[in-house]
DRENBAMI-655153 format. One record per residue (C-alpha): chain; residue number from 0; z, x, y. Coordinates in pm, 1 decimal, padded with zeros to 6 digits. Each point is the difference from the previous one (the first is absolute). Example, Ala and Ser with C-alpha at 12.3 -4.5 7.8 and 13.67 -1.06 7.14 Angstrom:
{cadena=A num=0 zz=00780.0 xx=01230.0 yy=-00450.0}
{cadena=A num=1 zz=-00066.0 xx=00137.0 yy=00344.0}
***
This chain:
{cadena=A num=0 zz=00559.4 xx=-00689.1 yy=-02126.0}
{cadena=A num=1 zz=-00312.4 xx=-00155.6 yy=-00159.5}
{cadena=A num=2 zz=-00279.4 xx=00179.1 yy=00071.4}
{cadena=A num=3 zz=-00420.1 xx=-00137.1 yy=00052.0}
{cadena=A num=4 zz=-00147.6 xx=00279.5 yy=-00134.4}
{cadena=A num=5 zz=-00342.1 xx=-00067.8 yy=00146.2}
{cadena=A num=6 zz=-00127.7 xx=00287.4 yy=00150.2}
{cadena=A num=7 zz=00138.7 xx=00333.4 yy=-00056.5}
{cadena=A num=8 zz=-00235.3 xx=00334.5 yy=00105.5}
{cadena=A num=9 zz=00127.3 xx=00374.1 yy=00065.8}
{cadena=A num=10 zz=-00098.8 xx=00100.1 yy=00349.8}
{cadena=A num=11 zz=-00228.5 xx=00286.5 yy=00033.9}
{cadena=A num=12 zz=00250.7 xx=00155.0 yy=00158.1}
{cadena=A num=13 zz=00248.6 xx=00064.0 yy=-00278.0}
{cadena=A num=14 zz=-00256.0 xx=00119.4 yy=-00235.1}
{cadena=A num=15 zz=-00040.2 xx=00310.0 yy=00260.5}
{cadena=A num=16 zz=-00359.5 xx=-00065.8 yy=00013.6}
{cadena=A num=17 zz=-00191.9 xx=00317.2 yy=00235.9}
{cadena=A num=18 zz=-00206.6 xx=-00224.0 yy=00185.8}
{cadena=A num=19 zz=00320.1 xx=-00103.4 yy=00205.7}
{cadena=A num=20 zz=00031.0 xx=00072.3 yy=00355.8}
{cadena=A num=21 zz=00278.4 xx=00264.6 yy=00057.0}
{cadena=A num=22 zz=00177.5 xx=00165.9 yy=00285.2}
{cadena=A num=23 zz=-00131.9 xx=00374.9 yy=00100.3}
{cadena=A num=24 zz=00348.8 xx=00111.7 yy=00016.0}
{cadena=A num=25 zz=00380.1 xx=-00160.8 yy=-00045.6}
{cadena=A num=26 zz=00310.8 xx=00067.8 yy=00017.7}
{cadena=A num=27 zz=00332.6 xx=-00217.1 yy=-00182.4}
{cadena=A num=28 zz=00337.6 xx=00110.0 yy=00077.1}
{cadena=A num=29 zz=00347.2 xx=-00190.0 yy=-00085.7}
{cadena=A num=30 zz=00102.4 xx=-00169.4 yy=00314.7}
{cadena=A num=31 zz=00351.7 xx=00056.8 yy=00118.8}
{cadena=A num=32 zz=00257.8 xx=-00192.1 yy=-00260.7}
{cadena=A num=33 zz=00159.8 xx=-00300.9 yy=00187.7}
{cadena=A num=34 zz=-00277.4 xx=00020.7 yy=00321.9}
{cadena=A num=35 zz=-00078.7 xx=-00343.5 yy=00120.6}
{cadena=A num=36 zz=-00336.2 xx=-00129.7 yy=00192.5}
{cadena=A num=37 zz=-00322.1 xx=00025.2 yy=-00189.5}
{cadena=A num=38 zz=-00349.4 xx=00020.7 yy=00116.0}
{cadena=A num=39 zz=-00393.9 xx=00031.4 yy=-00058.3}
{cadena=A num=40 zz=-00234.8 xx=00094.2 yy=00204.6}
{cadena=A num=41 zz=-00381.0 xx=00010.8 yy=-00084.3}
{cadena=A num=42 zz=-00102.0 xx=00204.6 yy=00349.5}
{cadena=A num=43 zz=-00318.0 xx=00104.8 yy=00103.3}
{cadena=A num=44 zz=-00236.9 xx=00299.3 yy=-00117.9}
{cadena=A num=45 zz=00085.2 xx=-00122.7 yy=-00377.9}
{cadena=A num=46 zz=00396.6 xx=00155.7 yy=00025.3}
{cadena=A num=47 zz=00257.5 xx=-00175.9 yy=-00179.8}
{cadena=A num=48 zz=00352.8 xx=-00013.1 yy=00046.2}
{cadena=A num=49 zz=00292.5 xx=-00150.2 yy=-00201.4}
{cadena=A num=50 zz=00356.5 xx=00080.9 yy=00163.5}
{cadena=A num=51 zz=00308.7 xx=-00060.4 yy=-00237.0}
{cadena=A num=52 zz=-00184.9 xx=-00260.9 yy=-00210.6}
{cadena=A num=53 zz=00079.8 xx=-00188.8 yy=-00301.4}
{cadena=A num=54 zz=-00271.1 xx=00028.5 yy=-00279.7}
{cadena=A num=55 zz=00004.7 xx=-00350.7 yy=-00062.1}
{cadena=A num=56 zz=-00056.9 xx=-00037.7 yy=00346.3}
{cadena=A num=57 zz=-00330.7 xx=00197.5 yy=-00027.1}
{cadena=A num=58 zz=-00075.3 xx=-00199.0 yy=-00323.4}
{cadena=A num=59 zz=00058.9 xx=-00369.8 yy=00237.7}
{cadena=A num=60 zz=-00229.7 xx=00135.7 yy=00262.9}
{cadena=A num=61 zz=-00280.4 xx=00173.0 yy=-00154.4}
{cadena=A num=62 zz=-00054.6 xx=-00221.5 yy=-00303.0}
{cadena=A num=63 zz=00088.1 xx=-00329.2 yy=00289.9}
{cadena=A num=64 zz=00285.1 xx=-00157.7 yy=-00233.7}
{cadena=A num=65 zz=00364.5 xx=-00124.8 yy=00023.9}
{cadena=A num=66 zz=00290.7 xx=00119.7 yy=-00115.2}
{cadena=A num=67 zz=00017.5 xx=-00313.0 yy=-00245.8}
{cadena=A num=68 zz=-00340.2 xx=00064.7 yy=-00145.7}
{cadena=A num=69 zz=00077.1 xx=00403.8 yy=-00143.6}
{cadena=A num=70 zz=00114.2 xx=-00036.2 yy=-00353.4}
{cadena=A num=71 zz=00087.6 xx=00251.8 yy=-00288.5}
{cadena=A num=72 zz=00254.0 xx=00154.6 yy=-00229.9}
{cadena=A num=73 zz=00316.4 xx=00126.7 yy=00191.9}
{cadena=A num=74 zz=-00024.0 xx=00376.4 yy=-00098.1}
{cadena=A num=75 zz=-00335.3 xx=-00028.7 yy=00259.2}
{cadena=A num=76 zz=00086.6 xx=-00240.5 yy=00216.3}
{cadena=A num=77 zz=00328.1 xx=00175.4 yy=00055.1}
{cadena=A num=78 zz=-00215.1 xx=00304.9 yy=00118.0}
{cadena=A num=79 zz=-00197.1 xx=-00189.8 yy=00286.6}
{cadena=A num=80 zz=00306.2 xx=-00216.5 yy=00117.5}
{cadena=A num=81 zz=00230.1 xx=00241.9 yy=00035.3}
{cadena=A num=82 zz=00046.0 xx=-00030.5 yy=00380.6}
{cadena=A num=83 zz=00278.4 xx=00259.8 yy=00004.3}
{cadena=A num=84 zz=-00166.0 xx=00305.7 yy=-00178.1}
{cadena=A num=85 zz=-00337.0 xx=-00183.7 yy=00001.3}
{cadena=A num=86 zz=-00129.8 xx=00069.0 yy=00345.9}
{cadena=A num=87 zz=-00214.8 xx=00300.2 yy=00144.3}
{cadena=A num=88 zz=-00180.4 xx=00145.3 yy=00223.9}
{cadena=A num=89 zz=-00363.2 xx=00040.4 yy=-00033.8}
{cadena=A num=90 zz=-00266.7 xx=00161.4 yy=00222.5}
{cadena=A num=91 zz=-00395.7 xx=-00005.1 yy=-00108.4}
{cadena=A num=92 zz=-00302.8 xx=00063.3 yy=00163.5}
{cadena=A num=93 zz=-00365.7 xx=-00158.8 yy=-00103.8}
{cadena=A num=94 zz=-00332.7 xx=00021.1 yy=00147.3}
{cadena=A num=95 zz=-00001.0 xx=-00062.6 yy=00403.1}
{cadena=A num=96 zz=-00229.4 xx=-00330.1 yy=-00008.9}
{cadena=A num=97 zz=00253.2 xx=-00151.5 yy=-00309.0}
{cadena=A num=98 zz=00105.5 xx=-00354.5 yy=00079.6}
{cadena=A num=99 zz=00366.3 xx=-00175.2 yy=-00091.7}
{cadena=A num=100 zz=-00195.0 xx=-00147.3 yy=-00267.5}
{cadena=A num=101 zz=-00155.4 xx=00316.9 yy=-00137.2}
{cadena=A num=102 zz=00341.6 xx=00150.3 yy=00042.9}
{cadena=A num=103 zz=00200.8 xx=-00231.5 yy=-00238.7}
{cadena=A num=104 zz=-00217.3 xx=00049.6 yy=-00255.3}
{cadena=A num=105 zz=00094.9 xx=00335.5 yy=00023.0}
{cadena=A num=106 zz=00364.6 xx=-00042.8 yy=-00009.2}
{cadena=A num=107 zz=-00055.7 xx=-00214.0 yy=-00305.4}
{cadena=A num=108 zz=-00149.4 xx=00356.9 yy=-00087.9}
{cadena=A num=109 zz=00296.3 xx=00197.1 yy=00115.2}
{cadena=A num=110 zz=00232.4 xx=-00230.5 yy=-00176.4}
{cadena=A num=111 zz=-00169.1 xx=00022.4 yy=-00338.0}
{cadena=A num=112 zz=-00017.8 xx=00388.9 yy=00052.2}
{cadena=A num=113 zz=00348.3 xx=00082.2 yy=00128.5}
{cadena=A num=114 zz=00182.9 xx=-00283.4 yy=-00173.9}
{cadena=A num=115 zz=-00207.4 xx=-00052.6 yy=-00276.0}
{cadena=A num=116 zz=-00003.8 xx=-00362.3 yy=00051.7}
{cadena=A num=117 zz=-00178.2 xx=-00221.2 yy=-00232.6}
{cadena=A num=118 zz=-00034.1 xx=-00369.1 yy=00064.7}
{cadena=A num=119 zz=-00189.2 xx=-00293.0 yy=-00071.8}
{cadena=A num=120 zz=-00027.2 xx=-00391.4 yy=00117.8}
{cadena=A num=121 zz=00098.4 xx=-00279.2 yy=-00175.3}
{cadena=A num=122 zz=00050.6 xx=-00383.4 yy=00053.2}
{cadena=A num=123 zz=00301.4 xx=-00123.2 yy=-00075.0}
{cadena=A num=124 zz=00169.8 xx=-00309.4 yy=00060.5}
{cadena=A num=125 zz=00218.5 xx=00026.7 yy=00266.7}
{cadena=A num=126 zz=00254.5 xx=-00223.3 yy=00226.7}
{cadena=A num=127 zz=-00191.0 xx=-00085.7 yy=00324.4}
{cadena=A num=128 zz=00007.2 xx=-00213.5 yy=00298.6}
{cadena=A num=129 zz=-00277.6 xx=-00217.6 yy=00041.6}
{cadena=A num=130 zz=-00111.8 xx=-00074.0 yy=00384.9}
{cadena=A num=131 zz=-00081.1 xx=-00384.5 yy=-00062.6}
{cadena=A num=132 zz=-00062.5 xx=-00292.3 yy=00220.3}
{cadena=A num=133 zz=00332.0 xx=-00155.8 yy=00101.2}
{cadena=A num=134 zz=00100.8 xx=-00355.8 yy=-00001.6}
{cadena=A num=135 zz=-00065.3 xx=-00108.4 yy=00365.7}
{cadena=A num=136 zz=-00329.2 xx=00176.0 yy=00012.9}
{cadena=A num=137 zz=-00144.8 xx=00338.0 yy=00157.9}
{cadena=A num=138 zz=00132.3 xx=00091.6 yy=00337.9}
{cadena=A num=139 zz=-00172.2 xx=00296.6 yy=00060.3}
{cadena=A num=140 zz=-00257.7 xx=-00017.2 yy=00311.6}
{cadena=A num=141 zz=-00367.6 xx=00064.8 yy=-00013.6}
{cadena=A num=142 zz=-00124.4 xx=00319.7 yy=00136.8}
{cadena=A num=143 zz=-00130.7 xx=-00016.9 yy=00385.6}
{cadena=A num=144 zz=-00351.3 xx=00095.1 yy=00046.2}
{cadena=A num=145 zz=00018.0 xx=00357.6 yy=00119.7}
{cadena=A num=146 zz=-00351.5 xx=00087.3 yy=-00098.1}
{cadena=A num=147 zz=00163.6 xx=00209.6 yy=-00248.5}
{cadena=A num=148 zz=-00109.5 xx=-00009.7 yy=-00387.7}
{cadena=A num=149 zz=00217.2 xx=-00349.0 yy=-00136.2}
{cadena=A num=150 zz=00308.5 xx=00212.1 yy=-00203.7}
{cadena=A num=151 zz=-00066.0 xx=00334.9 yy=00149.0}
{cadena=A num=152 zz=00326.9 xx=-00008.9 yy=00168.5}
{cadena=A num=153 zz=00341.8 xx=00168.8 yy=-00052.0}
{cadena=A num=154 zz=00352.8 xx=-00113.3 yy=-00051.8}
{cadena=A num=155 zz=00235.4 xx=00148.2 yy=00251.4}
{cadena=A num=156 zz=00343.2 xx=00130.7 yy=-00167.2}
{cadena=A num=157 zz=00197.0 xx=00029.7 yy=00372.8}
{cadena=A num=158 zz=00331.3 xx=00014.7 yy=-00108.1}
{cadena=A num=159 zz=00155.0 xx=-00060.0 yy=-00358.6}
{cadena=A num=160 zz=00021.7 xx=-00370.4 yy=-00002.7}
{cadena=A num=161 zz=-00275.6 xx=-00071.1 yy=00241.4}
{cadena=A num=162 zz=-00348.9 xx=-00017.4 yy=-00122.5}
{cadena=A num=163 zz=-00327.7 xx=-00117.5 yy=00208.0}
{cadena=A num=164 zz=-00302.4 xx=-00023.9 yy=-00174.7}
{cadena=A num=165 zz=-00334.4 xx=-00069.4 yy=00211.8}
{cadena=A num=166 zz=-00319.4 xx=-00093.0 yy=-00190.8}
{cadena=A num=167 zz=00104.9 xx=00116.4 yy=-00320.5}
{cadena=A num=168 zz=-00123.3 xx=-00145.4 yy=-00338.5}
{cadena=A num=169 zz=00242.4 xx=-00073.7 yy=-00305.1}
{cadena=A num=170 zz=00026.9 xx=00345.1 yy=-00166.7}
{cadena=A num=171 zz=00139.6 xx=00161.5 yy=00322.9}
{cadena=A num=172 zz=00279.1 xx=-00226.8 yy=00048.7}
{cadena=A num=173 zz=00063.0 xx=00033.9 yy=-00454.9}
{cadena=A num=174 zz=00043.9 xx=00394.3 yy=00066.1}
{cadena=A num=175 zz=00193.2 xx=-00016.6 yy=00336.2}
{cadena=A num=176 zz=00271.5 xx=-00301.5 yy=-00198.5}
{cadena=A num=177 zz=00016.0 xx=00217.2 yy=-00345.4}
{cadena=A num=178 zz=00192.3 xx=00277.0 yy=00269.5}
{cadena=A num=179 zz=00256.7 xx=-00220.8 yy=00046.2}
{cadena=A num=180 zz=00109.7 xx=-00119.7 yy=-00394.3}
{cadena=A num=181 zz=00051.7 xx=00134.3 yy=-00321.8}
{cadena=A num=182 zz=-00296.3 xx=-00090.9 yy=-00183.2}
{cadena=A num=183 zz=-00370.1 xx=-00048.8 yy=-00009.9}
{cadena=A num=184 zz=-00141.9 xx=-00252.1 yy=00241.4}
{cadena=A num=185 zz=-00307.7 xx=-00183.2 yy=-00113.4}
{cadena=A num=186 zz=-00212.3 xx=-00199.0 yy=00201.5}
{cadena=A num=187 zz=-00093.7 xx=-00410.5 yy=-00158.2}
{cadena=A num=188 zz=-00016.0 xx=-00171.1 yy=00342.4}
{cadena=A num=189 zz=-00362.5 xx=-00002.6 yy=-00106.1}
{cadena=A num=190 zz=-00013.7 xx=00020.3 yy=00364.9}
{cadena=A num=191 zz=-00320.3 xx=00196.1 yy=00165.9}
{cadena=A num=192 zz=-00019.7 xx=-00051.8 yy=00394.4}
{cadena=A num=193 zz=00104.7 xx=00275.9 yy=00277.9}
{cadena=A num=194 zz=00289.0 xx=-00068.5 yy=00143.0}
{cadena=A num=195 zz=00318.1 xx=00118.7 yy=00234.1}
{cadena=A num=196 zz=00317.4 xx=-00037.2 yy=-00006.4}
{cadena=A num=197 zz=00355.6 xx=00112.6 yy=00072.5}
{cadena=A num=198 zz=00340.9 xx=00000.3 yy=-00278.7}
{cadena=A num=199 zz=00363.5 xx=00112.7 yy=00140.7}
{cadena=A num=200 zz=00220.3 xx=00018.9 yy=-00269.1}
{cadena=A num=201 zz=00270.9 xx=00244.4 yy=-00126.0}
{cadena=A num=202 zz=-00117.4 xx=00323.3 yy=-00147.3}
{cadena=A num=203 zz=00189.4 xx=00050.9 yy=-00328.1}
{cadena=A num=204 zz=-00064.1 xx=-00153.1 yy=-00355.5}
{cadena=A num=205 zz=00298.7 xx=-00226.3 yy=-00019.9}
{cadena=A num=206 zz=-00133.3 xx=-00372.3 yy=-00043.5}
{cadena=A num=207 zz=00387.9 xx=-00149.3 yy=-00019.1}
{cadena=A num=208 zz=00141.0 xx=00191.0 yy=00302.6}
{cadena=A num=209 zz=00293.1 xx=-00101.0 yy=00174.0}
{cadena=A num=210 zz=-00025.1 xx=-00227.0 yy=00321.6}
{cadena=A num=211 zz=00026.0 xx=00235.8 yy=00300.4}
{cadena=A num=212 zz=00166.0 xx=-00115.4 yy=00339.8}
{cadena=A num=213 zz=-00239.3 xx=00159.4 yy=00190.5}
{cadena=A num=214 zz=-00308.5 xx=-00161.0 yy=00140.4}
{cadena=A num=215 zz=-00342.7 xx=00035.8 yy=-00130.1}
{cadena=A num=216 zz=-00264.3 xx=00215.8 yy=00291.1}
{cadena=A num=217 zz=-00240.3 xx=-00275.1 yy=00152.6}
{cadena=A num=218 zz=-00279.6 xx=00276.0 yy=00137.1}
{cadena=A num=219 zz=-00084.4 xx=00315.5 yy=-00134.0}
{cadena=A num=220 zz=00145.0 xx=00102.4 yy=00347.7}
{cadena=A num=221 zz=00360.9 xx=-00150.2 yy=-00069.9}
{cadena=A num=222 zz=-00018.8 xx=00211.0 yy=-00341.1}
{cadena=A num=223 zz=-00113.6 xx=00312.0 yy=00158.2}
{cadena=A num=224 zz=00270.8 xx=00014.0 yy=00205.6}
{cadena=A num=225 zz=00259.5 xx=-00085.1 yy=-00224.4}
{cadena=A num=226 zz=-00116.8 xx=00267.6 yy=-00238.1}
{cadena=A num=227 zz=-00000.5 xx=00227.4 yy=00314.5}
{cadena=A num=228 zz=00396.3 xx=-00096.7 yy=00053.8}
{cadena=A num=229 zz=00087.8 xx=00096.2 yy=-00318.6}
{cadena=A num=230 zz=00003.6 xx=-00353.2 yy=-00152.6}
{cadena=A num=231 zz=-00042.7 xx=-00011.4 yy=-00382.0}
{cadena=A num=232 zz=-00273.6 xx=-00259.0 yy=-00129.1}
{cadena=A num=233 zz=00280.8 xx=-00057.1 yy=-00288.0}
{cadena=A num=234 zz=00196.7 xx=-00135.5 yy=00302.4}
{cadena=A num=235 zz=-00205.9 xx=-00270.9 yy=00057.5}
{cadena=A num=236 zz=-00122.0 xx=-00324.3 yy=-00108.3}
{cadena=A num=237 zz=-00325.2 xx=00048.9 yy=-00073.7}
{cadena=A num=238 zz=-00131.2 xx=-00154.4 yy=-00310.5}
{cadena=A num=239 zz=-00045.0 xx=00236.8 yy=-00331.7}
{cadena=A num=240 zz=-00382.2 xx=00044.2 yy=-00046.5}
{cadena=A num=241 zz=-00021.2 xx=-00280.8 yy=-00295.4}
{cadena=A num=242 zz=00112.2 xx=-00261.6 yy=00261.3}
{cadena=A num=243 zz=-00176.6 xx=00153.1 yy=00291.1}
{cadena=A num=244 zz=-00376.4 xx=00012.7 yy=-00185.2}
{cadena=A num=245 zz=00084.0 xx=-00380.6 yy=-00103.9}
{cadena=A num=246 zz=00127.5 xx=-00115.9 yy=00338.9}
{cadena=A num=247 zz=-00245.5 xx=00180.5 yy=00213.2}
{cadena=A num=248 zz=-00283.8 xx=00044.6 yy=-00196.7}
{cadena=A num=249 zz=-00004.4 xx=-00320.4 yy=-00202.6}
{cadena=A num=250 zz=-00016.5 xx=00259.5 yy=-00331.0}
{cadena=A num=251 zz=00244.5 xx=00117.9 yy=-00307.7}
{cadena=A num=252 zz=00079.2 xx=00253.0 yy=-00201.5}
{cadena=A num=253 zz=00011.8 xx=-00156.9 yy=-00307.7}
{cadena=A num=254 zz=00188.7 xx=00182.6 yy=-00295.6}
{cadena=A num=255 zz=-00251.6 xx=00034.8 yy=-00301.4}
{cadena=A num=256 zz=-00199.0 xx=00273.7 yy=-00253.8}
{cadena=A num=257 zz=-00328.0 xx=00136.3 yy=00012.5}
{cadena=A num=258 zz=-00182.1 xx=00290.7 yy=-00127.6}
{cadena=A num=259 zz=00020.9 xx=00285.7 yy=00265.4}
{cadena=A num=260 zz=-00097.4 xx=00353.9 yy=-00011.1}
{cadena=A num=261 zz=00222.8 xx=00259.3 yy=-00083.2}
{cadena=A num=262 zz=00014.1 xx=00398.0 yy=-00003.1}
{cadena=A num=263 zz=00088.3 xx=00119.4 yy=-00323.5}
{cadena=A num=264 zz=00174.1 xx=00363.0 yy=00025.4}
{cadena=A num=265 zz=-00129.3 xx=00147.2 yy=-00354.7}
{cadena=A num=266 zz=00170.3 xx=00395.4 yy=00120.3}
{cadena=A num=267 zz=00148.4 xx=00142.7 yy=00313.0}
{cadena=A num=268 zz=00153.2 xx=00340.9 yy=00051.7}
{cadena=A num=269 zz=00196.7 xx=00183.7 yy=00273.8}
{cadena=A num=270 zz=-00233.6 xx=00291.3 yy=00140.7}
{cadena=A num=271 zz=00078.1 xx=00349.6 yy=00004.1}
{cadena=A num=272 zz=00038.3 xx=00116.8 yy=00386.8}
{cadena=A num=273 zz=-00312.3 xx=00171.6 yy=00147.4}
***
């Protein structure tokens, strides 16, 4: 890959600087080899809790990045993405009035301390899809007055493949789609009113998938209970989400490059247990 090496700086992180916010007290212990489930919880009077999680999982969350943006040589990335050995179990404690923002600074902290990671951004060019206008026009609806701020709003993830989005501006509805496919989504609709909305579509990242005998949900009621009897979305006809975002939203995700951030692992290590 050809890299745009425009901007490349060392976060202050990596460099172990003193001024950064760290944890009173933590604890990092292997998780059980093979365990499944994973979870984070930021909780309240500053305690954090990480049960049978995968570093690079900690690295996603705290430094807000996709799996397709962390880059490096294997012998680190190997560290971080082992998902087998990889995982642990971490318990830390910060001051009672710490917020979830506060406290992922602080596992930045924990991770440069206990893992000695060292990273840095970069942008590279990179395969994306670009949310564009489609052929027939914008479909989606303008936001109702709600004497709400215009964009304020929230998209609505009820099921997997059924996604309602009420006053909500552009970059909501570019975060919720890049979920659902294998790349970068970047927003050139050039499009800047509120708006709402709804897409049902099938929830895996398949754009050539089979015809399906089974019939597409019309409500979100029809496709709660068919999730509720046991009915797979792969059994039905729904559209993938490339034809669904055309079709119902009058937009595409168009194939193409463009420079996109990336998290460069320069060293990772496996900790000691504590």
């Amino acid at each position: 890959m050809r890299y745009l090496a425009v901007c490349i700086f060392f976060v202050s992180l990596a460099l172990g600087q003193s001024s950064a916010p760290a944890f009173d007290v933590a604890s990092v212990k292997p998780a059980v080899p093979g365990a499944t489930g994973a979870r984070i919880q930021y909780l309240p009077g500053g305690r954090f809790l990480g049960s049978n999680v995968p570093i690079v999982f900690l690295i996603e969350d705290t430094y807000g990045v996709r799996d397709f943006q962390i880059a490096g040589d294997p012998q680190w990335t190997s560290v971080i993405a082992d998902s087998y050995n990889g995982r642990y179990d971490i318990e830390a404690k910060a001051n009672e009035s710490a917020t979830q923002s506060e406290m992922k600074e602080m596992v930045k902290m924990l991770l440069a301390d206990r893992f000695k990671l060292k990273v840095h951004m970069e942008t590279r060019a990179m395969s994306v899809y670009a949310l564009v206008s489609g052929k027939g026009g914008v479909k989606l609806a303008a936001a109702k007055e709600n004497g709400k701020p215009r964009g304020s709003g929230a998209i609505a993830l009820m099921l997997p493949g059924w996604m309602q989005g009420n006053n909500v501006a552009m970059p909501i509805l570019i975060q919720s789609l890049s979920e659902y496919v294998d790349r970068p989504v970047v927003d050139k609709t050039n499009f800047t009113d509120a708006f709402d909305f709804r897409l049902t579509f099938t929830p895996d990242l398949v754009e050539d998938r089979a015809p399906s005998a089974g019939s597409c949900p019309a409500s979100f009621t029809d496709f709660a209970e068919q999730r509720h009897l046991g009915v797979k979305p792969s059994s039905w006809s729904c559209p993938s989400i490339f034809d669904a975002v055309q079709d119902q939203l009058g937009l595409k995700l168009d194939f193409q490059k463009d420079p996109i951030e990336v998290l460069v692992i320069d060293h990772a290590e496996r900790p000691a247990s504590n």
